[in-house]
C-alpha positions in Angstrom: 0.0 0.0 0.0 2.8 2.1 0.6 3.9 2.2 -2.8 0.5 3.2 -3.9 0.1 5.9 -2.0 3.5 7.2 -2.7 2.3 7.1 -6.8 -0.3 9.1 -5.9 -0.4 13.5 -6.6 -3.1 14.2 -3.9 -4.7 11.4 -1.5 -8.3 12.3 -1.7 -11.3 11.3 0.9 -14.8 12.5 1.5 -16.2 10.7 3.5 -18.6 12.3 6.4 -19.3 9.2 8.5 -16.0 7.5 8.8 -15.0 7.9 12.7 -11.6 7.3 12.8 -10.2 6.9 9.0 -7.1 4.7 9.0 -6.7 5.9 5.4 -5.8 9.6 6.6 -2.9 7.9 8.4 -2.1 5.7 5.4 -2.1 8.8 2.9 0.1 10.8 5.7 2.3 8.2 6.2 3.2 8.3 2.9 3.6 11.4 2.5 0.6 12.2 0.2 -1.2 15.7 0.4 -4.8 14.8 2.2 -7.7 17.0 1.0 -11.0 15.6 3.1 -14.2 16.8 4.3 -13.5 19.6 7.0 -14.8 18.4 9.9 -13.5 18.3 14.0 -12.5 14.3 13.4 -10.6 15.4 10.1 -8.6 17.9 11.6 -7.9 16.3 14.9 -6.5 12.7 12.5 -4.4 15.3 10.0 -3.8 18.6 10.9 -5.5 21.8 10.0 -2.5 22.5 7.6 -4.2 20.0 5.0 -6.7 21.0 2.7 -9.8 20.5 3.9 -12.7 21.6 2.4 -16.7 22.0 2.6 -17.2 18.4 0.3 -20.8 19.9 -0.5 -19.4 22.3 -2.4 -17.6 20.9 -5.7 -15.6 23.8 -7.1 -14.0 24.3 -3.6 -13.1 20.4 -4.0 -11.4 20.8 -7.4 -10.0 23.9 -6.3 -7.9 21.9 -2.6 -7.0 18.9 -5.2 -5.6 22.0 -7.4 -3.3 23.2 -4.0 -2.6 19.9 -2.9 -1.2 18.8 -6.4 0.9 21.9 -6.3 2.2 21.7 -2.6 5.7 21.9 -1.4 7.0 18.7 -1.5 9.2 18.9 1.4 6.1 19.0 3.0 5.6 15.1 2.9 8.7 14.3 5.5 6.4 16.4 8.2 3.1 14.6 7.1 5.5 11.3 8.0 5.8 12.7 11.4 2.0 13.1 12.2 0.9 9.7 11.0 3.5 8.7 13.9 1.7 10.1 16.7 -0.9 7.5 16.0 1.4 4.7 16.6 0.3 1.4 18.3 2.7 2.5 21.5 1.8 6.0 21.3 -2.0 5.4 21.4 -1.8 2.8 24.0 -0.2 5.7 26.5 -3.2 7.5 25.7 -4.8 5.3 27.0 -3.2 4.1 29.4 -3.4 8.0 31.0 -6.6 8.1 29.8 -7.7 5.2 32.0 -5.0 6.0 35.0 -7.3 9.3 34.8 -10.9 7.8 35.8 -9.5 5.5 37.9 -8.1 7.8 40.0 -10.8 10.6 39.4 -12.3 12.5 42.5 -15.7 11.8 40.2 -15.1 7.9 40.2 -15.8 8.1 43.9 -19.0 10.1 44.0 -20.5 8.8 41.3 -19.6 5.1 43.0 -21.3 6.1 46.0 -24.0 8.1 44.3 -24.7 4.2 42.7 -24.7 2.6 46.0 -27.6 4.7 47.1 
């Protein structure tokens, strides 16, 4: 897949409903310019330095494939770097402090006593 994505001018994906979208780390990984729908998920996944776009609106769509044909290529080494930060070990920390967080939450308790009654 790798090598497919690398052959590729702009990585392009639409989609509305998708909740996490493995493909945006795929297409950033390899270095490929992402232009998607411009939504919170999106932009938290890639960046708000891609091109994101209103996908209802098909000029502005040709338009972000237009800049991300024609962006820097040096560009790709730091798009690399952010598909990293989703690594297996890096996400399992998250969670990891995510859970050491409600465990050890001053809510946990009163909502565990708030049960009880």
């Amino acid at each position: 897949m790798p090598k497919l994505y690398r052959s590729a001018d702009v990585f392009l994906h639409l989609s509305k409903d998708e909740s996490f979208g493995n493909v945006f780390l795929e297409g950033l990984a390899s270095g490929v310019p992402i232009v998607a729908d411009n939504s919170n998920h999106v932009r938290w996944i890639v960046g708000s330095d891609e091109f994101l776009v209103d996908s209802d609106d098909p000029a502005a769509i040709a338009r972000q494939i237009e800049m991300a044909r024609d962006a820097d290529p040096a560009k790709r080494t730091q798009r690399a770097a952010k598909a990293a930060a989703f690594s297996w070990s890096k996400v399992g920390q998250m969670y990891l402090k995510f859970l050491e967080e409600i465990v050890h939450s001053p809510e946990r308790t009163t909502l565990a006593i708030d049960l009880r009654q």
